[in-house]
C-alpha angles and dihedrals in degrees: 000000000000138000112207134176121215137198130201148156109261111212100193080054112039095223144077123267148168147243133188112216135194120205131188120254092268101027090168102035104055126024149012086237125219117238137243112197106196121196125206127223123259097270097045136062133210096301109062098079087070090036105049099022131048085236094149093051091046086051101043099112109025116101090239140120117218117193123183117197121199113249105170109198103317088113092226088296138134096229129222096230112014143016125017090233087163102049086044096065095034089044111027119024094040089044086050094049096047098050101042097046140046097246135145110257099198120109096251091052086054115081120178117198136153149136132267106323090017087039091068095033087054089047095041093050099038090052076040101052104018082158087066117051123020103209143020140206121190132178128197095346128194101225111157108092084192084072095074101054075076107136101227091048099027095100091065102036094054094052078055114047107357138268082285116042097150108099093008129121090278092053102113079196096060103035083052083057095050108031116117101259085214093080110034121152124220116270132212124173135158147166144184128264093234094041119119090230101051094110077066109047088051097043091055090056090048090060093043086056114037077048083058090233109151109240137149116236128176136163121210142188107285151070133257084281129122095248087072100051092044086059095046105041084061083073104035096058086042101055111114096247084054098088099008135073139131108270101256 
């Protein structure tokens, strides 16, 4: 096993930027390997998974490649006036990834997880591109879009989504109400009972259910705090659609 970082030029973005990666211990003699593309929170970059979780022990024998791009703080998204987060990682990053390593590029072989921010990018791209990736895992995600017409963060939210995110093409709401039920991933999310974000958290399963769109949802014990997604990302990269799939 192996942790590289990497660093590229990133066309959506017109800048360089950087991914940690994490690679099996044969990544050319056996796959190809399915991904895990693993998205950071809105303080933190590419680095912080390795640094605040013990991610490569918990990997260590899975047959599975885990890549972690650098967002900043675009939130996945395509902004109005600014950085194309979403094509990046679309574009960029997944381009990057599949021509650099020996992976599986079906959907099934793709996987999208992440926490807070990245817990809501992961969840927006995989209902977005269900193509795409076949399965998601989310912690602790930030989903209502009513939440950014805040006024103390409302300056930067709108440069990034609109005056009127609610019900847009960034809306997780709305994309799980629209998306071909025919190719839904698999979708894993969780939070914990003393986190900030838990309405959401809640609100988003009761869409999903009242939408009748098969998902796994559980609250634990916990805080937005690393502790908790250190524990939780130990289940997420071990549950059994993590690394199988039929190849289409």
């Amino acid at each position: 096993m192996a942790v590289c970082t990497l660093h590229f030029h990133g066309e959506a973005i017109q800048k360089a930027s950087s991914m940690n990666v994490i690679l099996p211990h044969k990544p050319d003699g056996e796959g190809p390997f399915p991904v895990l593309y693993l998205l950071h929170g809105l303080s933190d970059d590419h680095t912080i998974w390795c640094r605040r979780t013990s991610l490569e022990r918990y990997v260590q024998d899975l047959p599975l490649i885990v890549v972690m791009p650098d967002g900043g703080r675009g939130f996945y998204t395509d902004a109005v006036e600014g950085m194309a987060g979403e094509r990046h990682i679309m574009e960029d990053v997944i381009g990057f990834v599949e021509r650099m390593f020996n992976v599986r590029t079906d959907r099934h072989g793709r996987a999208i997880g992440g926490l807070s921010m990245g817990g809501y990018g992961s969840l927006k791209l995989a209902l977005k591109y269900p193509a795409v990736f076949g399965s998601v895992v989310a912690h602790s995600g930030v989903y209502d879009m009513r939440r950014f017409s805040d006024a103390e963060t409302s300056a930067e939210f709108k440069r990034l989504f609109g005056p009127t995110p609610v019900d847009g093409p960034d809306d997780v709401f709305a994309l799980a109400s629209t998306i071909d039920r025919g190719m839904l991933p698999a979708i894993r999310f969780d939070c914990g009972v003393d986190d900030g974000l838990l309405p959401d958290n809640r609100a988003m399963h009761a869409h999903l259910e009242k939408e009748g769109i098969p998902h796994e949802y559980a609250e634990y014990p916990g805080a937005h705090t690393w502790a908790f997604w250190d524990e939780h990302i130990q289940q997420a990269i071990k549950s059994p659609w993590r690394t199988r799939g039929p190849k289409n």
